[in-house]
ZALOGU-740017 format. One record per residue (C-alpha): residue number from 1; residue in three letters; x, y, z. Coordinates in Angstrom, 1 decimal. Layout:
# ZALOGU-740017
     k     r        u        v        w
   NUM   ALA        X        Y        Z
...
//
This chain:
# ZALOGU-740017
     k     r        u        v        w
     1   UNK     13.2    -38.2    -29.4
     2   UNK     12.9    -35.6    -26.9
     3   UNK      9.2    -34.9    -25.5
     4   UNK      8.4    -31.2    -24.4
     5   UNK      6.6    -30.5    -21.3
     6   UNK      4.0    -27.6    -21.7
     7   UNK      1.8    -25.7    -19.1
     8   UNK     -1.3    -27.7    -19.1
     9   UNK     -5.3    -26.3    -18.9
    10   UNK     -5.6    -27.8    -15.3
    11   UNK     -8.4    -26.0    -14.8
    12   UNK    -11.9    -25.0    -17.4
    13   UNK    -10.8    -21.3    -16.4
    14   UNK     -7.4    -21.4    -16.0
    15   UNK     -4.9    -19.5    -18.8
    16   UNK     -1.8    -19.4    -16.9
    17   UNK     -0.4    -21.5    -14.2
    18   UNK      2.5    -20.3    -11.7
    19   UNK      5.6    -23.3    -10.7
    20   UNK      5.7    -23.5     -7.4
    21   UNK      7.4    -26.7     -6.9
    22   UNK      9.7    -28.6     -9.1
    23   UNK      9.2    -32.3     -7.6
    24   UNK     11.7    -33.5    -10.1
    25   UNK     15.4    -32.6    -10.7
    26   UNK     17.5    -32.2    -13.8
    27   UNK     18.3    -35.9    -14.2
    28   UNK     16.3    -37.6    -12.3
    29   UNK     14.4    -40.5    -14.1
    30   UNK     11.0    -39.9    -14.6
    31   UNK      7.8    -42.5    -15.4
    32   UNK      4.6    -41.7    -17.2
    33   UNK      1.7    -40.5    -14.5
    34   UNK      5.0    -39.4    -12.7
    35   UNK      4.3    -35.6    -10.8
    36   UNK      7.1    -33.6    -11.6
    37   UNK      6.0    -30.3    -10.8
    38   UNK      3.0    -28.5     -8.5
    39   UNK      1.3    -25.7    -10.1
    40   UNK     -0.8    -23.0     -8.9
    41   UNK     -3.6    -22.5    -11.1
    42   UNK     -6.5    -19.7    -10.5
    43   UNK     -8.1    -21.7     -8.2
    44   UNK     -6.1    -24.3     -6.0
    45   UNK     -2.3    -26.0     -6.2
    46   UNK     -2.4    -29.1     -8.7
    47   UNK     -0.4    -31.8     -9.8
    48   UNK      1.5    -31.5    -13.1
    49   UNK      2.3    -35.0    -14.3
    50   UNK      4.3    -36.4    -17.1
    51   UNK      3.0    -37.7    -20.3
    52   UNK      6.6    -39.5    -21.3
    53   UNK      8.7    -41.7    -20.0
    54   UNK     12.8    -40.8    -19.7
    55   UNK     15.1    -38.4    -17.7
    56   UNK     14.4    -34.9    -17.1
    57   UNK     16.8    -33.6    -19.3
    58   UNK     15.9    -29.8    -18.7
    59   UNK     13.8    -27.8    -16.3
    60   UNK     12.7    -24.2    -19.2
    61   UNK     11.3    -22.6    -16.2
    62   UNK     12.4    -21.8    -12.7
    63   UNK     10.0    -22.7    -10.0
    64   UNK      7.9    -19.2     -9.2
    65   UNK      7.5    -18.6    -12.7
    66   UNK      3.9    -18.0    -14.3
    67   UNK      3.8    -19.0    -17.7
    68   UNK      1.0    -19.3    -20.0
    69   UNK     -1.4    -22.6    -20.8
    70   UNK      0.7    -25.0    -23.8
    71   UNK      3.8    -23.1    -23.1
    72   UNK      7.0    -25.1    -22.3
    73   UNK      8.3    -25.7    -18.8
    74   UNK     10.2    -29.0    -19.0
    75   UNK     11.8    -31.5    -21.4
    76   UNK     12.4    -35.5    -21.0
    77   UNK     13.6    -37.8    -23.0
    78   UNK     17.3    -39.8    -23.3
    79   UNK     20.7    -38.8    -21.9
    80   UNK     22.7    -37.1    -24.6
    81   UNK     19.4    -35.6    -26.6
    82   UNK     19.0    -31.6    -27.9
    83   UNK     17.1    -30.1    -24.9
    84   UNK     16.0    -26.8    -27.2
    85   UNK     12.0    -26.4    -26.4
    86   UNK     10.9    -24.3    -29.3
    87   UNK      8.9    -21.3    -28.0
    88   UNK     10.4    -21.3    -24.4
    89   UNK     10.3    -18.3    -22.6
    90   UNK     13.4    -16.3    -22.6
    91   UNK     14.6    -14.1    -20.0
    92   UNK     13.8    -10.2    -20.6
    93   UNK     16.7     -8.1    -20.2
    94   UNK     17.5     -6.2    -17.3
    95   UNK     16.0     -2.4    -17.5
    96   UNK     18.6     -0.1    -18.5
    97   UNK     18.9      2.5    -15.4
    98   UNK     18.4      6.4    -16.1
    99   UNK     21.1      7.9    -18.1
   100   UNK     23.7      9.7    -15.9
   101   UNK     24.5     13.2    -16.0
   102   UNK     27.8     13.4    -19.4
   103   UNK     31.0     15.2    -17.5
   104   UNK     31.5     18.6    -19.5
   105   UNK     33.7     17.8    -22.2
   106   UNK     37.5     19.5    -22.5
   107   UNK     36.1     22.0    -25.3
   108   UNK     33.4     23.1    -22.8
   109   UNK     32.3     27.0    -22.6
   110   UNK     34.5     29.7    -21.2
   111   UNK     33.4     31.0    -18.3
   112   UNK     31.2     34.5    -18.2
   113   UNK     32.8     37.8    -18.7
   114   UNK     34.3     39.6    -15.9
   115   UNK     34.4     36.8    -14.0
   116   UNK     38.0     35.7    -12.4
   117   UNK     38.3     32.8    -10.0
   118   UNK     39.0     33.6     -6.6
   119   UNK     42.0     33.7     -4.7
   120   UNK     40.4     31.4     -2.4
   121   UNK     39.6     29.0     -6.0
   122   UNK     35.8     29.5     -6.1
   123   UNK     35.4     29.8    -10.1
   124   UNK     32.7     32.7    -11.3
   125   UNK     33.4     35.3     -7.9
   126   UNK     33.2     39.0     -8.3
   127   UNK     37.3     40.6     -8.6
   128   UNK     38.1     42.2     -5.6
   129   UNK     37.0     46.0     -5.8
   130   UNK     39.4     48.2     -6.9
   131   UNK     41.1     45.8     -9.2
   132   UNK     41.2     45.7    -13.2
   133   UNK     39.7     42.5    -14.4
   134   UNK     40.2     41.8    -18.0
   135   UNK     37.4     41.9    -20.4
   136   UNK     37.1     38.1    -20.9
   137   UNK     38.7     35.5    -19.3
   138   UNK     38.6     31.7    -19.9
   139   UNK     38.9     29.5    -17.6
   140   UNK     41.6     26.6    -17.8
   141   UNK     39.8     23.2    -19.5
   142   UNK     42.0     21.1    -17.2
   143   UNK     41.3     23.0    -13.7
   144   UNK     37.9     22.0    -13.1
   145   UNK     36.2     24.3    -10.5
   146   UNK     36.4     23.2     -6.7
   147   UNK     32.6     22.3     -5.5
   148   UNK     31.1     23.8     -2.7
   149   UNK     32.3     20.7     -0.1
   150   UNK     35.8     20.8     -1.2
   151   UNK     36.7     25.3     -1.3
   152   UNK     38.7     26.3      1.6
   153   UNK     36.6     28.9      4.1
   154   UNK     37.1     32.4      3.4
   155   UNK     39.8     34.3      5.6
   156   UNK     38.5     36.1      8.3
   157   UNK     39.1     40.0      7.3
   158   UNK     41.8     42.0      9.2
   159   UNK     40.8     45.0     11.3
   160   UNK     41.9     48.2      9.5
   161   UNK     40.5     51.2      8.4
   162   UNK     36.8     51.3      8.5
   163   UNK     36.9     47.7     10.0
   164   UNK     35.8     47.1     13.3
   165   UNK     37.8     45.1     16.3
   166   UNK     36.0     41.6     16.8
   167   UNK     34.2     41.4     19.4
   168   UNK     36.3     39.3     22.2
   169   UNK     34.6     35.6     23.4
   170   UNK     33.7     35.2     26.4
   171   UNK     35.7     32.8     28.8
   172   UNK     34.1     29.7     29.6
   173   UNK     31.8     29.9     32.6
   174   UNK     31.6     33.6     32.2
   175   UNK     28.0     35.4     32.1
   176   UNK     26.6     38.2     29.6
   177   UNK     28.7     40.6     31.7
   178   UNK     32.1     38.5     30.9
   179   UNK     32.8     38.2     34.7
   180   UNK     33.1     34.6     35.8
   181   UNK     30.1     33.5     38.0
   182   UNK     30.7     31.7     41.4
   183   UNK     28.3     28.6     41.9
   184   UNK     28.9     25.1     43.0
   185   UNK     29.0     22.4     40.5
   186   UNK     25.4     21.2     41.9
   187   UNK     23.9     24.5     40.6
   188   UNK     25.8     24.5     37.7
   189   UNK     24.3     21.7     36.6
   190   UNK     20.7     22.4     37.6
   191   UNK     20.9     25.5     35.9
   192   UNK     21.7     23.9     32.9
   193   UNK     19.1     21.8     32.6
   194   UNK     16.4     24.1     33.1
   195   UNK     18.0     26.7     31.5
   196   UNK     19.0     29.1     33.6
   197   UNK     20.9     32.2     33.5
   198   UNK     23.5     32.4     36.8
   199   UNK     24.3     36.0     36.2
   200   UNK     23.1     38.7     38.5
   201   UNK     21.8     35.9     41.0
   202   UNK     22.5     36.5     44.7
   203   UNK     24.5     33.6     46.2
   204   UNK     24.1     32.8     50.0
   205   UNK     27.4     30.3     49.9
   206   UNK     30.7     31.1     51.1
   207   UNK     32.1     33.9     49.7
   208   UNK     28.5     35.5     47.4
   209   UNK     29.2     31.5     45.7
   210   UNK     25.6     30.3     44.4
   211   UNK     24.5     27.0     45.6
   212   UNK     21.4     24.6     45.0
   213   UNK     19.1     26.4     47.6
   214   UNK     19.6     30.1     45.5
   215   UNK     18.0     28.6     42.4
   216   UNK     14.9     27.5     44.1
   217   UNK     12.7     30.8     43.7
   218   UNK     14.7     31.4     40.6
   219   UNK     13.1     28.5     38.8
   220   UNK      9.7     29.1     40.1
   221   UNK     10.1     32.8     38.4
   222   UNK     12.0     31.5     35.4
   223   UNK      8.7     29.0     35.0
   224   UNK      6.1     31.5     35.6
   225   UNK      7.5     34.2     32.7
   226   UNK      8.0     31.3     30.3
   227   UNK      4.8     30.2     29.9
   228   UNK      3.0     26.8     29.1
   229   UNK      5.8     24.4     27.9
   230   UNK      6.3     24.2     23.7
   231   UNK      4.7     21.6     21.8
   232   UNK      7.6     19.6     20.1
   233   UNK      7.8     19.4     16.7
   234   UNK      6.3     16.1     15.1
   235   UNK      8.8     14.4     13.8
   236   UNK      7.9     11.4     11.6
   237   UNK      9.2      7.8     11.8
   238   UNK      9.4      6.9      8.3
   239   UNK      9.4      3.3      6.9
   240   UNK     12.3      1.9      5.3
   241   UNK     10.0      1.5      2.0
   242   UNK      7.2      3.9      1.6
   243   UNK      5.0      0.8      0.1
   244   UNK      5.4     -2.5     -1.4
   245   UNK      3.6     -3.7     -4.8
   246   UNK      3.0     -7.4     -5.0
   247   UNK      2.2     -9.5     -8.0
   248   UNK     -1.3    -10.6     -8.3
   249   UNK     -1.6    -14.0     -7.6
   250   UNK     -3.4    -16.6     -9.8
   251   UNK     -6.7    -16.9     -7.9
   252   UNK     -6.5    -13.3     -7.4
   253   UNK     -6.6    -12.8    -11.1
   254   UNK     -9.5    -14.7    -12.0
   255   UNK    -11.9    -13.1     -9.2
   256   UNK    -10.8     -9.4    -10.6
   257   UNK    -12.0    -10.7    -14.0
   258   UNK    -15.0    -12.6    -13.0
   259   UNK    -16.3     -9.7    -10.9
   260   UNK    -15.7     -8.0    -13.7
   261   UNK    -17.8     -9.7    -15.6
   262   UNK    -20.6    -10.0    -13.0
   263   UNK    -21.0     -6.7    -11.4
   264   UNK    -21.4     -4.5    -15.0
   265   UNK    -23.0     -6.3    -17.2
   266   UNK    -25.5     -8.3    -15.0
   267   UNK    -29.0     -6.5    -14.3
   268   UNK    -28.9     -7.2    -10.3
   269   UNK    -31.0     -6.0     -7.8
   270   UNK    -31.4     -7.5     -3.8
   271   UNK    -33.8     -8.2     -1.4
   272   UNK    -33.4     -8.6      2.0
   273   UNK    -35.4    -10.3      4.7
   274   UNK    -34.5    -10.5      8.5
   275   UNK    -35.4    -13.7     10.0
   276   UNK    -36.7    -14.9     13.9
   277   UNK    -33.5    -17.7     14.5
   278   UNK    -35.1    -18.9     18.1
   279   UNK    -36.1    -21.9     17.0
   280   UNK    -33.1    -22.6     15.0
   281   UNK    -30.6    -21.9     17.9
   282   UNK    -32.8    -24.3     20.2
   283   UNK    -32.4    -26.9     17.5
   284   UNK    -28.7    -26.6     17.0
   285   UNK    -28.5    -26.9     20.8
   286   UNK    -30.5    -30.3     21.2
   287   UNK    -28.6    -31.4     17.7
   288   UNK    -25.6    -30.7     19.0
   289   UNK    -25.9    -32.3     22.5
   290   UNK    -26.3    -36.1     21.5
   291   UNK    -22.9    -36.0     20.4
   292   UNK    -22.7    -37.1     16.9
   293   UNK    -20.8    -34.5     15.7
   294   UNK    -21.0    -30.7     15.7
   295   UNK    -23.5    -29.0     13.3
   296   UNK    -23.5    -24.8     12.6
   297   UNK    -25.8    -22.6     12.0
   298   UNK    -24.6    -22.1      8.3
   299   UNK    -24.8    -26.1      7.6
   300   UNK    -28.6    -25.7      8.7
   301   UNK    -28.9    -22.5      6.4
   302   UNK    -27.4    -24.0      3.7
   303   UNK    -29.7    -26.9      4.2
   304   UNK    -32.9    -24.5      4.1
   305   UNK    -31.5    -22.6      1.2
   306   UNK    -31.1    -26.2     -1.1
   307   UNK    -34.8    -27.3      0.2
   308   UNK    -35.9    -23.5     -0.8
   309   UNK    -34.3    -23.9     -4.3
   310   UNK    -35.6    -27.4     -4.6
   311   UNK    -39.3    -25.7     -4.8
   312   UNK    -38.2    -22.5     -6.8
   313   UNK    -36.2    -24.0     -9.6
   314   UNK    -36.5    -20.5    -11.1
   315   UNK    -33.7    -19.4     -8.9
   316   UNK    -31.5    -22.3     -9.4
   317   UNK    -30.9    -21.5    -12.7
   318   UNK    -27.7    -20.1    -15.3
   319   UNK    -27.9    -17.6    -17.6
   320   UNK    -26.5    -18.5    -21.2
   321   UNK    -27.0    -15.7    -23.5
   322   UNK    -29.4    -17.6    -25.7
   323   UNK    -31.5    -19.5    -23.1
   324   UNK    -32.3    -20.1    -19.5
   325   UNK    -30.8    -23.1    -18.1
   326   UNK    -32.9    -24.2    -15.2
   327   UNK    -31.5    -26.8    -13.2
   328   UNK    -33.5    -29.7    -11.4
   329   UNK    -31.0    -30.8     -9.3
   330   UNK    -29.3    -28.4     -6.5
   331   UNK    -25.4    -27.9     -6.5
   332   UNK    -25.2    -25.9     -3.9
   333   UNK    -21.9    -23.5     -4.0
   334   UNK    -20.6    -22.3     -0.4
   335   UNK    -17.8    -19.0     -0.7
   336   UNK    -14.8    -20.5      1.5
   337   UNK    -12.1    -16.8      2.1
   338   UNK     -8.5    -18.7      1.4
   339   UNK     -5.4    -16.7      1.6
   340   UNK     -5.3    -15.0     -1.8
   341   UNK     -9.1    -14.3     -2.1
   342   UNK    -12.1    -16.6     -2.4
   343   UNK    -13.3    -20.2     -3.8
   344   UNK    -16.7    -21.5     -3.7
   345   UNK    -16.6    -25.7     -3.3
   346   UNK    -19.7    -27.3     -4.2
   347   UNK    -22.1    -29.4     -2.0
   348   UNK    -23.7    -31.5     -5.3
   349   UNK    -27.2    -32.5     -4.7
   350   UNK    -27.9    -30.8     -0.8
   351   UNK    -31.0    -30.7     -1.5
   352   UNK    -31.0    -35.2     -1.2
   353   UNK    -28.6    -34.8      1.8
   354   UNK    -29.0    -34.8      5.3
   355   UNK    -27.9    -32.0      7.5
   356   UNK    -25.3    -34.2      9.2
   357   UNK    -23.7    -35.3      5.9
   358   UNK    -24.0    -31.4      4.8
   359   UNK    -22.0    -30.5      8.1
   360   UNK    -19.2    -33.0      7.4
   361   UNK    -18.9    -32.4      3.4
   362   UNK    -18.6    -28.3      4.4
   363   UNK    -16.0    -28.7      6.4
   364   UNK    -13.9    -30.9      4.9
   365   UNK    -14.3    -28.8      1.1
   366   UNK    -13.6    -25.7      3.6
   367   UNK    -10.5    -27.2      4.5
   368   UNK     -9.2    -28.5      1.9
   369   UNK    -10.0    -25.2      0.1
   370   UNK     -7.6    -23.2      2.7
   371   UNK     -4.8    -25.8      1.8
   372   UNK     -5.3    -24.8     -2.2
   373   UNK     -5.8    -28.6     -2.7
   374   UNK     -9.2    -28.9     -4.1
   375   UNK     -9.7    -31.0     -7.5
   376   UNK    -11.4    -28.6    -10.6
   377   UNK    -15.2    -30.2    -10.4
   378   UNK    -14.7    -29.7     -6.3
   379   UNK    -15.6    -25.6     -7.0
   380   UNK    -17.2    -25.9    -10.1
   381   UNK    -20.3    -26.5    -11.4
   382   UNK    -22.6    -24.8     -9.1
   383   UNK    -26.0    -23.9     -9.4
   384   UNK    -26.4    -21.4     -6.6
   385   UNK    -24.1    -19.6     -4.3
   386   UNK    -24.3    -19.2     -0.1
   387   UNK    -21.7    -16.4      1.2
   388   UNK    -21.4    -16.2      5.3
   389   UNK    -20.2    -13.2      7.0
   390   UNK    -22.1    -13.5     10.4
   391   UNK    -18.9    -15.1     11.9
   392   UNK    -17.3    -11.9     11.2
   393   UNK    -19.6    -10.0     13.3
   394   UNK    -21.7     -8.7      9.7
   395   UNK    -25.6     -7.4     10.5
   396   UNK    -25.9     -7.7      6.4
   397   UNK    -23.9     -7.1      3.0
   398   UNK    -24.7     -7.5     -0.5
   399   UNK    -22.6    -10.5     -2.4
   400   UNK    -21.8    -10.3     -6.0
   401   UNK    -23.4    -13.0     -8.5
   402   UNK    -21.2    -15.7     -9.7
   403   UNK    -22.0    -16.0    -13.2
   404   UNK    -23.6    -17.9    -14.9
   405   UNK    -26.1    -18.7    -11.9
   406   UNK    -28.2    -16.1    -11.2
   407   UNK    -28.0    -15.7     -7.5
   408   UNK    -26.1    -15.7     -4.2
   409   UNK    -27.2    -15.1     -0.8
   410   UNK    -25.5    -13.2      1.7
   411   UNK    -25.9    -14.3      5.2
   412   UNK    -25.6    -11.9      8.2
   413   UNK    -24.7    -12.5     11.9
   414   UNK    -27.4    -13.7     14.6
   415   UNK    -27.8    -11.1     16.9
   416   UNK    -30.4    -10.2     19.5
   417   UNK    -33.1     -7.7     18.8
   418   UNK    -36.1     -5.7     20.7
   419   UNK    -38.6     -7.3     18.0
   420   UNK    -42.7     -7.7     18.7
   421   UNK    -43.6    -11.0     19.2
   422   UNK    -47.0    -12.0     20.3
   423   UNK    -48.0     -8.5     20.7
   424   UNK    -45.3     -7.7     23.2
   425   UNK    -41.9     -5.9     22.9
   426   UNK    -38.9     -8.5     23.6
   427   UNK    -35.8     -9.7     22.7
   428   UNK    -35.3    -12.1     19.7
   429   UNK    -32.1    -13.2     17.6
   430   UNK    -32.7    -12.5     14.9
   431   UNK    -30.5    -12.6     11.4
   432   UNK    -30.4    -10.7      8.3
   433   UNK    -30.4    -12.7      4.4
   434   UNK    -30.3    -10.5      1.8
   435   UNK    -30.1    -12.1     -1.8
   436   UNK    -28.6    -10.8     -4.8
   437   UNK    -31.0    -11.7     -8.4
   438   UNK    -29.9    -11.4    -12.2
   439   UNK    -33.0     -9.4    -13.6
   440   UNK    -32.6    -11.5    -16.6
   441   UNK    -33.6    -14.6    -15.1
   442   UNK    -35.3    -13.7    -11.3
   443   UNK    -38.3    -11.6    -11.4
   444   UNK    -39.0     -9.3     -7.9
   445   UNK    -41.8    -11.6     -7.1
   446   UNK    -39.5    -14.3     -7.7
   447   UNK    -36.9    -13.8     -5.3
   448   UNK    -39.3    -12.8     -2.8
   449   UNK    -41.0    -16.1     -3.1
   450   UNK    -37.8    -17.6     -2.5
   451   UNK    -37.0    -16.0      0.6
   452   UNK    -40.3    -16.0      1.7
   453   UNK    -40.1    -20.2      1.9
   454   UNK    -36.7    -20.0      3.1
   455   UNK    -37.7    -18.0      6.2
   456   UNK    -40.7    -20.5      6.9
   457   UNK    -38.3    -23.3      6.9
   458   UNK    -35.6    -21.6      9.6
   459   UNK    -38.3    -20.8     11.5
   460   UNK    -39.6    -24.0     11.7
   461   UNK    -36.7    -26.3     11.5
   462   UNK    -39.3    -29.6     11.5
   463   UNK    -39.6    -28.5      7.8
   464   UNK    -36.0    -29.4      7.2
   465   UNK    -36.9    -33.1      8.1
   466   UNK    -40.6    -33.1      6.9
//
């Protein structure tokens, strides 16, 4: 018997999954544990596997499609079996385009009184003056009018009584006067392109015959009465589309509705500290020059931050509606920017980890998370989140809460400031934290404690290893 393949829940969060890859063909022979097609789901790219063994009697879907969690996509089973999936999505049919304009029927209207068509077979003219038009006159149903693009051009009008002689053209290379102007082809030509008039200028070649020397004062006056040059017009250079609308992606769609869900309805409020990073950088620089591997400035603040949350387990906490869940262990989520929008892999238990270990999980989570290839309970599951903007050249933001913890901290960029320190004015870095608190579960004091322990610890980086 035929098996159907449905749109599995390969993530907690995930409600719809988008094909992007059909790793197996219409009869190709597929095993169970088999991957037969890569799907995107809100979060990364995963694996859909099959559940039967058989052939791959029919792909439902195409591969860009999204379709919804238990809905069909595929179905195996023996050579020669029904391949009907019930509840397959069918194809919508194609929008009907706008109605076009009826032609007027035979039986249409007659045409207005005292109107006649034209000699010239423009329908609804005046009659000529002087004539008798009769009272009502219909035009023929199977003579449709000519259109504008089509009727011949009226005749131009005899002289006659009343009717003035056109005025003659002037003969090419003549002047307002009619009289043909002598100049040398040189001149003719410069005149032309600055636009000026030949007639009634003096010539000094043979015969009065004006030549390239005669123009010279002419221009000079010709400039001097026209003025400062004309702007042009602007003159726009369209695109070939004015815009382009493109579908919202799956990650895309679950941070719209989880910041939908966090910035309303969550109390939050933020408090931001600015802290002295000497110490830290001087650190980094000795860490960094034994060799074993490169450590950043955000692996040591996420370091501080898990140490931090460690002693205020108030702020590594969810909230649940109903309770408080306060977490003693610290699963510390990191915000990684991805193509589409943002994940947050999780760094489980940084608070038991050394820096070094923290460097290397960071950066292989961060890469995997740019390649969409990140397993469910690699971004979920954390207990507090760490967002870094200072690479960006940031002083400070605000980051929005990732429900259900019930805080995030934005980092800002190090940068040097004139600070007092020891009583004198110098320079200092110097970086910016500012944390974001759910009011249901971090108090003010709270979240000042938190960053006030946080601060201690960067600057004094023998705390991270006390």
């Amino acid at each position: 018997m035929a098996t159907t393949v449905v749109m599995e829940a390969l993530s907690p969060t995930m409600e719809e999954g988008r094909l992007v890859e059909w790793k197996k063909q219409e009869g190709d022979k597929v095993a169970v544990g088999d991957v037969i097609a890569e799907v995107e789901t809100d979060k990364a790219v995963m694996e859909l596997v099959a559940r039967a063994a058989g052939t791959l009697l029919k792909q439902v879907v195409a591969a860009g499609a999204t379709v919804p969690v238990s809905n069909p996509v595929a179905i195996i089973g023996e050579p020669g079996e029904a391949t009907d999936a019930p509840g397959a999505p069918k194809p919508e049919p194609p929008k009907s385009e706008a109605p076009r304009a009826e032609a007027p029927k035979p039986d249409a209207a007659p045409a207005s009184a005292g109107k006649t068509p034209s000699r010239e077979g423009e329908t609804g003219a005046s009659a000529p003056a002087g004539s008798a038009a009769p009272a009502e006159v219909a035009a023929p149903a199977a003579a449709p009018a000519a259109t504008p693009a089509t009727a011949p051009s009226p005749a131009r009008p005899a002289a006659g009584p009343g009717r003035p002689e056109p005025a003659p053209v002037p003969a090419a290379g003549a002047g307002n006067g009619g009289t043909r102007v002598k100049a040398s082809p040189l001149a003719r030509k410069i005149a032309a392109d600055r636009g000026l008039d030949l007639q009634g200028v003096a010539g000094s070649g043979p015969a009065g015959r004006i030549v390239e020397r005669d123009l010279a004062n002419l221009s000079a006056q010709a400039a001097a009465q026209a003025g400062p040059a004309a702007v042009p017009a602007f003159v726009p250079a369209g695109s070939a589309t004015p815009h382009e609308d493109v579908p919202l992606t799956q990650i895309r769609k679950t941070i719209a509705r989880r910041l939908a869900q966090s910035i309303g309805p969550i109390p939050t409020f933020y408090l931001t500290t600015e802290i002295d990073m000497e110490r830290v950088t001087e650190a980094r620089e000795a860490l960094n020059a034994l060799g074993e591997g490169k450590v950043s400035f955000n692996d040591i603040t996420m370091k501080a931050t898990a140490l931090a949350l460690r002693q205020h387990r108030a702020c590594n906490a969810w909230w649940q509606d109903d309770h408080i869940r306060y977490w003693n262990d610290v699963h510390l989520a990191m915000a990684v920017a991805v193509q589409d929008g943002l994940i947050t892999p999780v760094i489980r238990y940084a608070d038991q980890k050394s820096l070094r270990q923290i460097a290397a999980e960071a950066k292989d989570l961060a890469g995997r998370a740019r390649d969409r290839r990140l397993k469910p309970d690699e971004y979920t599951g954390g207990t507090f989140s760490v967002s870094n903007l200072g690479m960006l050249d940031i002083d400070e933001f605000t980051a929005v809460i990732n429900p259900p913890e019930a805080g995030i901290l934005a980092i800002g960029r190090i940068a040097e400031r004139a600070v007092v320190h020891d009583g004198e004015l110098t320079s200092r870095r110097r970086m910016r934290v500012t944390m974001s608190c759910d009011h249901r579960v971090i108090d003010g004091a709270t979240g000042a404690q938190f960053l006030k322990t946080l601060k201690a610890m960067l600057e004094n980086p023998l705390a991270l290893v006390w």
